[in-house]
TORKOL-4160 file (C-alpha; in steps of 0.2 Angstrom, whole numbers, padded with zeros to 4 digits, m for minus):
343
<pt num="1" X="m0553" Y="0045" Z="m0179"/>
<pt num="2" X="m0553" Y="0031" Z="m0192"/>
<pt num="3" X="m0560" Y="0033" Z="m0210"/>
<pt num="4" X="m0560" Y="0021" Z="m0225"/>
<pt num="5" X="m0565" Y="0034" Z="m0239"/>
<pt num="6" X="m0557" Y="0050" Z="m0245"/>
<pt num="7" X="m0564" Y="0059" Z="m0261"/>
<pt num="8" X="m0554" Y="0061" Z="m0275"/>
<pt num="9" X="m0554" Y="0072" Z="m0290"/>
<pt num="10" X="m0545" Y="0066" Z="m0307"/>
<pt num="11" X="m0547" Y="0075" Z="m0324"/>
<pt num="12" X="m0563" Y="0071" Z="m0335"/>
<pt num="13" X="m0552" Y="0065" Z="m0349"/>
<pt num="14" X="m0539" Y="0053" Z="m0340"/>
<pt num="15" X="m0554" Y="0046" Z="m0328"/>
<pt num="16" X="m0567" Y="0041" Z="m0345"/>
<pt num="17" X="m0551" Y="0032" Z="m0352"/>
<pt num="18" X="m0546" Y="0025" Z="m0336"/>
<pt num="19" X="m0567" Y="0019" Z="m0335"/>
<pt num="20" X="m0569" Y="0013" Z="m0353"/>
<pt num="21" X="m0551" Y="0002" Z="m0348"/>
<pt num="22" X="m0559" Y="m0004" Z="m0332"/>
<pt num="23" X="m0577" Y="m0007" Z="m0341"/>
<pt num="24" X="m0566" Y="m0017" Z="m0356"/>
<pt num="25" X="m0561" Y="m0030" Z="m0341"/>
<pt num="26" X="m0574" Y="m0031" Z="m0331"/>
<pt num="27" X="m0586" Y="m0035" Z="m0346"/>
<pt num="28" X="m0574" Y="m0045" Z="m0358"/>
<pt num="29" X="m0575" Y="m0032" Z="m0371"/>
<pt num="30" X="m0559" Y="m0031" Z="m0378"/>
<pt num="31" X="m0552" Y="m0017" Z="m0393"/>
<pt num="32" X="m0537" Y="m0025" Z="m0403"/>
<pt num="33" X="m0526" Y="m0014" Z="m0396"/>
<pt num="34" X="m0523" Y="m0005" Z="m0379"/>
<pt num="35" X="m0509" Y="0012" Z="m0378"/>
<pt num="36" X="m0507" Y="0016" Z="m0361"/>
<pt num="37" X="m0495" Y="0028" Z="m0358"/>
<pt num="38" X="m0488" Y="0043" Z="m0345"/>
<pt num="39" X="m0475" Y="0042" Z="m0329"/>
<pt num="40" X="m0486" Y="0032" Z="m0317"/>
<pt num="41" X="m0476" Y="0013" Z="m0323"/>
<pt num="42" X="m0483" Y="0004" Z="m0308"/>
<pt num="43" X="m0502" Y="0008" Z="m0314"/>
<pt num="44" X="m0499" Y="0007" Z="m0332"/>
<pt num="45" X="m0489" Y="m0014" Z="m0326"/>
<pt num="46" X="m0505" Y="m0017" Z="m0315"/>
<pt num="47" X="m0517" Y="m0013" Z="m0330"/>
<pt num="48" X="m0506" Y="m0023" Z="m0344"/>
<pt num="49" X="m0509" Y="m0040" Z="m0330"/>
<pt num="50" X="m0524" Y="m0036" Z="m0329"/>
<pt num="51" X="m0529" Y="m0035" Z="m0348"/>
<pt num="52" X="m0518" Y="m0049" Z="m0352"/>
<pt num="53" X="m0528" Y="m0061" Z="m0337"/>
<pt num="54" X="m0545" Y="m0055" Z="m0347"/>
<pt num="55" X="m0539" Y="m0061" Z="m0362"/>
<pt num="56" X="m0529" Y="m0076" Z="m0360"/>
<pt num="57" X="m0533" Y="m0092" Z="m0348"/>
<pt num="58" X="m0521" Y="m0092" Z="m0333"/>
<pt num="59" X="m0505" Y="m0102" Z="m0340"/>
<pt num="60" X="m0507" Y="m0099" Z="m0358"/>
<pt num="61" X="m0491" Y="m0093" Z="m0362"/>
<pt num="62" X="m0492" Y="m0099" Z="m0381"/>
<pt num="63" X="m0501" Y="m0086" Z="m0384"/>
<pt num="64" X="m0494" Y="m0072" Z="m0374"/>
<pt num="65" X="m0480" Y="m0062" Z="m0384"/>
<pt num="66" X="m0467" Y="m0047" Z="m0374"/>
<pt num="67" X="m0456" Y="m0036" Z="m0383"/>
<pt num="68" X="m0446" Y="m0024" Z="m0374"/>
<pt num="69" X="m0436" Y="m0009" Z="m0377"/>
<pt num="70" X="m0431" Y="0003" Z="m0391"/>
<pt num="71" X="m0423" Y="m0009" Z="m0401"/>
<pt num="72" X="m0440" Y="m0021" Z="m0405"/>
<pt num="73" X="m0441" Y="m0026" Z="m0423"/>
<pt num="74" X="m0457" Y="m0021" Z="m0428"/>
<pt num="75" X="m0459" Y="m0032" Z="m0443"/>
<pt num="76" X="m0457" Y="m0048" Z="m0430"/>
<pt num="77" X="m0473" Y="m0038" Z="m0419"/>
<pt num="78" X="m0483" Y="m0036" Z="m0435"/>
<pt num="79" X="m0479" Y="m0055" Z="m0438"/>
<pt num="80" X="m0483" Y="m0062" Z="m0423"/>
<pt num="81" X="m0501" Y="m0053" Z="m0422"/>
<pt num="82" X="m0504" Y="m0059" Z="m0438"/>
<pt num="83" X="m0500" Y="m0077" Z="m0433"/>
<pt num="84" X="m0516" Y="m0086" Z="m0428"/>
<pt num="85" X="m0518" Y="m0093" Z="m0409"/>
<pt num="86" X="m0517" Y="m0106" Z="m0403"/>
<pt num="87" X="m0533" Y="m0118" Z="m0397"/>
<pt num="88" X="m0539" Y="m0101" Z="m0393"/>
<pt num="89" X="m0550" Y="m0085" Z="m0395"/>
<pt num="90" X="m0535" Y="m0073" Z="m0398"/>
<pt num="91" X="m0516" Y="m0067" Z="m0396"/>
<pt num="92" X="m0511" Y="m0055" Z="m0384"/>
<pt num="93" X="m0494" Y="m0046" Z="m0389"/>
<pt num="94" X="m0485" Y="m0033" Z="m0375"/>
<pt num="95" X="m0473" Y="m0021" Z="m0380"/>
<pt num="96" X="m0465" Y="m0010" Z="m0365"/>
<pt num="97" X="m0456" Y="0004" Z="m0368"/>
<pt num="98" X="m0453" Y="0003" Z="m0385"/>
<pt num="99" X="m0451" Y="0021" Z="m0391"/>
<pt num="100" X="m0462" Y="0016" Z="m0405"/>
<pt num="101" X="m0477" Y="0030" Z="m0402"/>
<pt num="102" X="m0462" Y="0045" Z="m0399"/>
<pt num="103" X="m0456" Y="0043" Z="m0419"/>
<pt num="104" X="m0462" Y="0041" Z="m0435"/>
<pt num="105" X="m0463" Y="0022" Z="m0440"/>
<pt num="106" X="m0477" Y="0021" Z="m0454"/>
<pt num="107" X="m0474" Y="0000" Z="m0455"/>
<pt num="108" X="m0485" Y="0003" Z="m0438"/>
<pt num="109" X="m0496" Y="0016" Z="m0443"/>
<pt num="110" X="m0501" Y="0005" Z="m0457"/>
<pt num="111" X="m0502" Y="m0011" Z="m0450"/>
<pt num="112" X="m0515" Y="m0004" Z="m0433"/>
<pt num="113" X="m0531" Y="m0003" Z="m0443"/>
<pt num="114" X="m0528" Y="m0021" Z="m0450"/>
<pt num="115" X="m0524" Y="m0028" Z="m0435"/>
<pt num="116" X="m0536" Y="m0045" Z="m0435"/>
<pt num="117" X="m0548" Y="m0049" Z="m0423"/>
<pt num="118" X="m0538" Y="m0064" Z="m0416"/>
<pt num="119" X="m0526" Y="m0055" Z="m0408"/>
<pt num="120" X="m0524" Y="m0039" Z="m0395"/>
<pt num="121" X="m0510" Y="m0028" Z="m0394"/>
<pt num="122" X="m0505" Y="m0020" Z="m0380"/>
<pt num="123" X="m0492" Y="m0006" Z="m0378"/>
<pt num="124" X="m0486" Y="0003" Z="m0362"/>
<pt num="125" X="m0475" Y="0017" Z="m0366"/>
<pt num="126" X="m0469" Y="0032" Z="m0355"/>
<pt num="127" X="m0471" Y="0044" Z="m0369"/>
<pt num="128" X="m0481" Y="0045" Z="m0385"/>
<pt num="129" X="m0482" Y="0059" Z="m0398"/>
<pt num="130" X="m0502" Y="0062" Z="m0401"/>
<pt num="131" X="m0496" Y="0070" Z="m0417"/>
<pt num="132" X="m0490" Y="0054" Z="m0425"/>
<pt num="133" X="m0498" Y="0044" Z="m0436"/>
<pt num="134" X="m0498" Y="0025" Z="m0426"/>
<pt num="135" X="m0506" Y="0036" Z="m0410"/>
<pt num="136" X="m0520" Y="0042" Z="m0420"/>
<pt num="137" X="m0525" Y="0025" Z="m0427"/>
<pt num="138" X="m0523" Y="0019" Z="m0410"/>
<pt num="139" X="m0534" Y="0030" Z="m0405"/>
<pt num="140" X="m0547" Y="0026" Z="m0418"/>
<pt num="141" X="m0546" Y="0008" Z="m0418"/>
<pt num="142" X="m0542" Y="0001" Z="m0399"/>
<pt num="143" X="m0541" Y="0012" Z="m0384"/>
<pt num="144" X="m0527" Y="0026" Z="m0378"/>
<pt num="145" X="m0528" Y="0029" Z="m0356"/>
<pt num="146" X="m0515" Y="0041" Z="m0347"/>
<pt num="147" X="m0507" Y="0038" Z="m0330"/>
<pt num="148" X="m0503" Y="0054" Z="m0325"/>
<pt num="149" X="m0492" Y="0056" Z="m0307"/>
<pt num="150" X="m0508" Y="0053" Z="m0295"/>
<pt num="151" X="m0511" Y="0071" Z="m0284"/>
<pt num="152" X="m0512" Y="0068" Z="m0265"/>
<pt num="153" X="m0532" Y="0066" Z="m0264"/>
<pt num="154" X="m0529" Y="0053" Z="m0278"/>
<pt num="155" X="m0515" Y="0042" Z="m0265"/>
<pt num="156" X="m0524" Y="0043" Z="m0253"/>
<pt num="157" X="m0539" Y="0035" Z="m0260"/>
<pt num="158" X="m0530" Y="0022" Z="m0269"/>
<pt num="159" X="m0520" Y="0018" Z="m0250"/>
<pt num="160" X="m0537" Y="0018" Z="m0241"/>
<pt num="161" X="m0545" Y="0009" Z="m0254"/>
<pt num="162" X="m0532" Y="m0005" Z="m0254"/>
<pt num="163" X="m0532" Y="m0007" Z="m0236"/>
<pt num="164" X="m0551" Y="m0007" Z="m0236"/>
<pt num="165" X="m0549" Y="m0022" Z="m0245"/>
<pt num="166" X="m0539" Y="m0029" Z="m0228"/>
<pt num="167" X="m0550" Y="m0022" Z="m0217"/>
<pt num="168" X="m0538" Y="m0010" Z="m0210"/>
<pt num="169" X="m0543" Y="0008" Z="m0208"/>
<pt num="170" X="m0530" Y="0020" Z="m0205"/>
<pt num="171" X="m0531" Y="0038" Z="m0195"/>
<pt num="172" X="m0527" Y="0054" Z="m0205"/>
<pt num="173" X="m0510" Y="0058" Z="m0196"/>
<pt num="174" X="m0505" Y="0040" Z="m0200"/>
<pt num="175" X="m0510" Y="0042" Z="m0218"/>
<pt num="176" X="m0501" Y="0057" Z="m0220"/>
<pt num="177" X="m0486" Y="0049" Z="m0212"/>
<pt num="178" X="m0485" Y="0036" Z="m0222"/>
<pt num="179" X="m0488" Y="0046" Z="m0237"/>
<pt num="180" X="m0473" Y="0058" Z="m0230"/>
<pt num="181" X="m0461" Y="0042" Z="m0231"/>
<pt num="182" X="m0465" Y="0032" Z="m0244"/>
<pt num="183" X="m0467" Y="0047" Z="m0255"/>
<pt num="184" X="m0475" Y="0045" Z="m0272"/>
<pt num="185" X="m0467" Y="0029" Z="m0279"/>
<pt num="186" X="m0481" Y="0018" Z="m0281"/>
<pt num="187" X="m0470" Y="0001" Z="m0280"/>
<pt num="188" X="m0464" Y="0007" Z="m0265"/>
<pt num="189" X="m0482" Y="0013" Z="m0257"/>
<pt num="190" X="m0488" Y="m0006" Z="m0263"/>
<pt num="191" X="m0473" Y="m0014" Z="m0255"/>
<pt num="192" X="m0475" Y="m0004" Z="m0240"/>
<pt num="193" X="m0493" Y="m0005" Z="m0240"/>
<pt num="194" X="m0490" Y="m0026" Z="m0237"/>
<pt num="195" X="m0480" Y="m0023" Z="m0224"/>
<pt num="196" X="m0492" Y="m0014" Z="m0213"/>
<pt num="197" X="m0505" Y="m0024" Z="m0216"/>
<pt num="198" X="m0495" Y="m0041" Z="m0211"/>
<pt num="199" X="m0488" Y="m0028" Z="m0195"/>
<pt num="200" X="m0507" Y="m0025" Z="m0188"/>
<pt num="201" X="m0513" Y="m0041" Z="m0192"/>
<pt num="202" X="m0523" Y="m0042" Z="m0176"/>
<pt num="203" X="m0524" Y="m0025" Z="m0173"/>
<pt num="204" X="m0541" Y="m0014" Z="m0177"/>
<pt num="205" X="m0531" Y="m0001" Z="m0188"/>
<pt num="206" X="m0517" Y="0009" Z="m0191"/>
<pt num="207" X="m0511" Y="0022" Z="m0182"/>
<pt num="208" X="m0494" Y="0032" Z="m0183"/>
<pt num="209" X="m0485" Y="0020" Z="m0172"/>
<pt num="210" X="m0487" Y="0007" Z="m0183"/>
<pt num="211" X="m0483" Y="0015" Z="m0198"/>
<pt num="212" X="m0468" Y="0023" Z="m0187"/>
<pt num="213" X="m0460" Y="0004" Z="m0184"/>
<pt num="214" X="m0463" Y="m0004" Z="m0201"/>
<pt num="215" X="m0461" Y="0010" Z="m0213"/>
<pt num="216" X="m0441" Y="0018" Z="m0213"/>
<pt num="217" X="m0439" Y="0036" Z="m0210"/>
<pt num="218" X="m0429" Y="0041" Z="m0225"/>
<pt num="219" X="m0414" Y="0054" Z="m0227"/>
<pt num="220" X="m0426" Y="0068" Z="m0228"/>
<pt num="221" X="m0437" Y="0065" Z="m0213"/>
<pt num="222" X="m0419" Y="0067" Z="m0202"/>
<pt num="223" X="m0416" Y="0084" Z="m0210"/>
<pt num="224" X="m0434" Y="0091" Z="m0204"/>
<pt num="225" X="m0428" Y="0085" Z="m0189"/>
<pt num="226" X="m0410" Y="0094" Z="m0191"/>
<pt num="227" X="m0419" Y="0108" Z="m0196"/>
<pt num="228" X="m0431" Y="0109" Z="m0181"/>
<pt num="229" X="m0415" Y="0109" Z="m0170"/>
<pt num="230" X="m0406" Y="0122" Z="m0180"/>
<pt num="231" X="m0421" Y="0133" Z="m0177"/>
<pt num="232" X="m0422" Y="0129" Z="m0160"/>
<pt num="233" X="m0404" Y="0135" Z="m0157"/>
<pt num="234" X="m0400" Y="0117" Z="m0152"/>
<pt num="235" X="m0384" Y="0115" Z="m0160"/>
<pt num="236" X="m0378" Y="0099" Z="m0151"/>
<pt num="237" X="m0394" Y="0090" Z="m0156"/>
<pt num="238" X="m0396" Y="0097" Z="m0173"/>
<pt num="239" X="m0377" Y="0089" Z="m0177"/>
<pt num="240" X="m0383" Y="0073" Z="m0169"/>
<pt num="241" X="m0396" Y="0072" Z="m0183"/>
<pt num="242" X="m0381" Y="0075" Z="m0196"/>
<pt num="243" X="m0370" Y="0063" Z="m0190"/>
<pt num="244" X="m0385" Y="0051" Z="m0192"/>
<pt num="245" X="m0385" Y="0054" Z="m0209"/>
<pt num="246" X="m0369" Y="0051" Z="m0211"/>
<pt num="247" X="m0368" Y="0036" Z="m0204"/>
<pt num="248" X="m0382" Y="0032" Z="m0217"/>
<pt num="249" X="m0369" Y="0036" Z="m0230"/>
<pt num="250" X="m0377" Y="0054" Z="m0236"/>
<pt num="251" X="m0369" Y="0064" Z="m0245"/>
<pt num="252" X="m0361" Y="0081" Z="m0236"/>
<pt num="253" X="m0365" Y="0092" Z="m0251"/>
<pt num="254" X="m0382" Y="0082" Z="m0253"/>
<pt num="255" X="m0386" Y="0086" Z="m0236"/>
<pt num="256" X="m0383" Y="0105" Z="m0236"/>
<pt num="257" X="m0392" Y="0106" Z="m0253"/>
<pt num="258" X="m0408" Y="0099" Z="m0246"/>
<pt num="259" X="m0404" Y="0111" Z="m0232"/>
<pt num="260" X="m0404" Y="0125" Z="m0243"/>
<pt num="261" X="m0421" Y="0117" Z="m0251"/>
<pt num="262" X="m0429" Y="0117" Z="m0234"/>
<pt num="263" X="m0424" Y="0135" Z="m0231"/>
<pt num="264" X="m0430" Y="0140" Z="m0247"/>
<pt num="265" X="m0448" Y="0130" Z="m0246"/>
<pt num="266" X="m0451" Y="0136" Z="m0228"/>
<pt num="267" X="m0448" Y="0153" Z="m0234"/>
<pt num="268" X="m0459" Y="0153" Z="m0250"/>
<pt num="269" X="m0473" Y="0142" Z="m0237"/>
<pt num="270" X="m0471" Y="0157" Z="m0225"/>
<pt num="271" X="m0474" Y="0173" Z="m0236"/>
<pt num="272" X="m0488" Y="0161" Z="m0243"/>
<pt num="273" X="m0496" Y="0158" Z="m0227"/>
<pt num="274" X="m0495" Y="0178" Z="m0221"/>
<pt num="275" X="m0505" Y="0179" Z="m0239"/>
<pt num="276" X="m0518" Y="0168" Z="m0232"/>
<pt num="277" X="m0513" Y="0153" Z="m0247"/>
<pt num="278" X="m0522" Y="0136" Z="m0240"/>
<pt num="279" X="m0510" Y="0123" Z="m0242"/>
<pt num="280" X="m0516" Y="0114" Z="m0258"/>
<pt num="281" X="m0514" Y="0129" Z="m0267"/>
<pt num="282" X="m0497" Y="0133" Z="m0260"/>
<pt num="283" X="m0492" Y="0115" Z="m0264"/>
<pt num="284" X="m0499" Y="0120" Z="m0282"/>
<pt num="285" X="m0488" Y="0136" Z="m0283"/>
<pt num="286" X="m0472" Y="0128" Z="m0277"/>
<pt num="287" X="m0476" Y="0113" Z="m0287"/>
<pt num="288" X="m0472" Y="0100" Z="m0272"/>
<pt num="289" X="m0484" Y="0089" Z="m0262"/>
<pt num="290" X="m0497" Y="0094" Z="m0250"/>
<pt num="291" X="m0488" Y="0085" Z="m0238"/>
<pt num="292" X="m0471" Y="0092" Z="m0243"/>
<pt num="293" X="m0481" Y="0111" Z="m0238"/>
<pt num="294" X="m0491" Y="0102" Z="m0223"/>
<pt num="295" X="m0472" Y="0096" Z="m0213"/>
<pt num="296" X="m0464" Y="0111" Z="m0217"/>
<pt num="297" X="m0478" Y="0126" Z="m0212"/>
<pt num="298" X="m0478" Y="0121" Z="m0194"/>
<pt num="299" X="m0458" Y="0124" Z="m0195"/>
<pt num="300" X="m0458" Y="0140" Z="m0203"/>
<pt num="301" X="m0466" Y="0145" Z="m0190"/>
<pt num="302" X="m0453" Y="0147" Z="m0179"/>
<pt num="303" X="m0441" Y="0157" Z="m0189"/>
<pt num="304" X="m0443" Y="0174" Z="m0198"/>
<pt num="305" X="m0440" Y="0176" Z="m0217"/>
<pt num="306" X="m0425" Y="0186" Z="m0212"/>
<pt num="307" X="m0418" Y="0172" Z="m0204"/>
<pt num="308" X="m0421" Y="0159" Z="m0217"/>
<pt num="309" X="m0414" Y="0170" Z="m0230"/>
<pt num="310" X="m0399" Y="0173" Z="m0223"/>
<pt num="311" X="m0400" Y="0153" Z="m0221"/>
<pt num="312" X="m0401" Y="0152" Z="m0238"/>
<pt num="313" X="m0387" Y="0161" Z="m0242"/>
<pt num="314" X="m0374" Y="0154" Z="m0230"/>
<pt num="315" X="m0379" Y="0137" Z="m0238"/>
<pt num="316" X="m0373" Y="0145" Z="m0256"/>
<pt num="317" X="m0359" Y="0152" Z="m0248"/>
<pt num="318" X="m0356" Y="0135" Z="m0240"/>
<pt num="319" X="m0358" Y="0126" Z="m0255"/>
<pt num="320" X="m0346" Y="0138" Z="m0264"/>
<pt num="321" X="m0332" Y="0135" Z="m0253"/>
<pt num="322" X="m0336" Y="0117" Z="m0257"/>
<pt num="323" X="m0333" Y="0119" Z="m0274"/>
<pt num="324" X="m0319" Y="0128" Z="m0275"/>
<pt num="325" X="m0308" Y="0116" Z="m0264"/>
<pt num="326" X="m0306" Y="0129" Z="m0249"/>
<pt num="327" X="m0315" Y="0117" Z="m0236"/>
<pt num="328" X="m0319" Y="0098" Z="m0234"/>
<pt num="329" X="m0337" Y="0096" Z="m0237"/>
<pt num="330" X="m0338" Y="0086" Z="m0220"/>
<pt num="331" X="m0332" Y="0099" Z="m0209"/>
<pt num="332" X="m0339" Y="0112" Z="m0220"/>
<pt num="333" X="m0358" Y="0105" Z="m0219"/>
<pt num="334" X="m0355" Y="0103" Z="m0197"/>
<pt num="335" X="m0347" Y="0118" Z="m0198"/>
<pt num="336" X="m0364" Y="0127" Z="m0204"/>
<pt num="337" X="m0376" Y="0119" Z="m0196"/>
<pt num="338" X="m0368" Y="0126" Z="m0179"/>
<pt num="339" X="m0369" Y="0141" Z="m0188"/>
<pt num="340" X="m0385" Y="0140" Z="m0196"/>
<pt num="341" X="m0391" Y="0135" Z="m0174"/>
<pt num="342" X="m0382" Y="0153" Z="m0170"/>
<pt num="343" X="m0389" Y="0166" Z="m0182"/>
């Protein structure tokens, strides 16, 4: 079954800031200066081009200033939005990732009230301190919008909008597969995202085949897969899969520790689901994503809690060995997946 809308739920606060941004661009309304801030660089970059394209023609770099990093000299920023523009309405000056908004700098603080009326700044920083001076004249003379890490509901939406937009809608096991490998890196979902679209270009949608062939399976989709074998007692297979990822240069010790992680989650997931826990709350409780809980429930399933902590504990023991020199991590990691496939 297709579907081309999902409901999604995003705190009051960030979604009147992220309206008020949105409402500024769509109408031409501009403050004269922007602070967008939080982890999410991908949306905070897509909102700084599209400020930017409201207030400058297409071309006009004379009037478009970047500064970048720590090391920005706030007396040349100050300058330049004081200098008037150029055969135009105003200046438009990005700084990224300047660090400016996470210590005192009082030059700034005093100079953001008088910033003129022919120019906007615009600063895109990962952290700010809402206690400092500059944020709070920020916040009272322009505009401050977070970009918190999007939940799953809140992907989703922005994955099926954007594929709306190409008149492609997706199933919800293909959505939640491409959600399972592109993770929540949203260059990668937006790079990914093209590629499918351009892969079912005469097709009536996306299905998990065609997210299968375009999007790659990445290092951790192989361990499910080890981790299915081991639980089936399928040794042979279940080194198979390991000697896959080593042939995609993995790490031994990397891949006994998300061993160890699987063990651990499937554990927590199982004494979870014997409580009755629905699966957005336990991917609340273990602080993962839903689809994190959703691949891993099913696999749980097949193992008792005595079995995935003694797992648990042949992994630290494993990784102990490691450490210590007495084994090569190659032969140790093969050595206990067979082991892991007996118990």
């Amino acid at each position: 079954m297709f579907f081309s809308n999902i409901a999604y739920y995003i705190s009051c606060d960030i979604m009147k800031r992220m309206k008020q941004l949105e409402a500024d661009i769509k109408n031409g309304i501009y403050k004269r200066i922007y602070l967008l801030h939080g982890p999410q660089s991908y949306l905070r970059t897509s909102y700084v081009k599209a400020l930017t394209a409201r207030f400058l023609d297409e071309g006009d770099s004379m009037n478009l200033t970047k500064y970048y990093g720590a090391k920005v000299d706030i007396k040349e920023v100050t300058d330049t939005a004081l200098t008037m523009p150029f055969f135009a309405p105003r200046r438009v000056i990005v700084c990224e990732n300047t660090g400016l908004f996470t210590r005192a700098c009082e030059e700034l603080a005093d100079f953001i009230p008088d910033i003129p009326e022919t120019s906007v700044m615009i600063f895109s920083e990962e952290k700010i301190d809402k206690r400092l001076r500059q944020t709070k004249a920020a916040a009272s003379t322009g505009c401050i919008a977070q970009f918190s890490d999007l939940s799953d509901a809140e992907l989703s939406d922005r994955i099926v909008r954007r594929l709306a937009k190409e008149h492609r809608p997706i199933t919800r096991s293909a959505l939640d597969l491409f959600m399972a490998r592109c993770g929540d890196d949203m260059w990668q979902i937006s790079n990914e995202l093209e590629k499918v679209i351009s892969y079912t270009f005469k097709k009536d949608g996306i299905r998990d085949a065609d997210v299968d062939a375009v999007c790659p399976s990445p290092p951790q989709d192989r361990v499910f897969n080890m981790i299915d074998a081991i639980l089936a007692g399928d040794a042979k297979k279940a080194v198979a899969f390991y000697m896959d990822l080593i042939l995609l240069q993995s790490d031994p010790a990397g891949i006994i520790s998300l061993i160890r992680d699987q063990y651990r989650l499937m554990l927590h997931i199982k004494q979870m689901s014997e409580e009755n826990l629905g699966i957005g709350r336990m991917a609340e409780v273990l602080k993962v994503r839903e689809v994190r809980v959703k691949m891993a429930l099913p696999v749980s399933k097949k193992s008792s809690k005595i079995r995935l902590a003694k797992g648990i504990k042949l992994c630290a023991d494993t990784e102990q060995r490691i450490k210590t020199g007495d084994v090569d991590k190659k032969i140790a990691a093969e050595t206990l997946i067979i082991e892991l496939s007996r118990s």
